[in-house]
Phi, psi and omega in degrees: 000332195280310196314314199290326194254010188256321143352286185312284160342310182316299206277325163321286181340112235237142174263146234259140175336171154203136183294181192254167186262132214275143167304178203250298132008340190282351180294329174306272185318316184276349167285345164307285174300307158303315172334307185293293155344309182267331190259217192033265171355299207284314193314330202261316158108014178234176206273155166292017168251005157273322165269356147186155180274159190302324211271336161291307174341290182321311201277328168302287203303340178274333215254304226028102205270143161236026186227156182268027157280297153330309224264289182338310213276001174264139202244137174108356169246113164254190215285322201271340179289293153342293149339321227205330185219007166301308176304318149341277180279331171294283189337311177299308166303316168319270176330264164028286202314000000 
């Protein structure tokens, strides 16, 4: 019975996300941003994970969103984030291209 419920278990299990593989460029683009980021940060008087997390930075610099739908559509970024650091991050990117 243990075998049958250890099978099972098994068989559920889902195989773990696997990121997608980063443009070779994206390191460029993602160091831009944390620059941007850290200068943000300092202006404001607050640690740089508070004004984006590292794994969003990444997900801009893999996806290079160019519209704020696009931008939306990345998780952990929201209406007021958009709002407030969008012109921003298209400038970086925009330089990117």
């Amino acid at each position: 019975a243990a075998k049958k419920r250890v099978a099972a278990r098994v068989e559920t299990e889902e195989a773990p996300a696997r990121r997608p593989q980063a443009r070779t460029d994206d390191s460029g683009v993602e160091a831009a941003l944390k620059a941007w980021r850290l200068e943000e940060a300092k202006r404001k008087g607050l640690p740089a994970f508070r004004i984006m997390t590292d794994k969003v930075l990444r997900e801009i610099a893999h996806q290079r969103p160019e519209t704020a739908a696009e931008l939306l559509a990345i998780p952990g970024m929201g209406i007021k984030m958009v709002e407030q650091y969008g012109r921003a991050i298209y400038r970086i990117l925009g330089q990117a291209r």
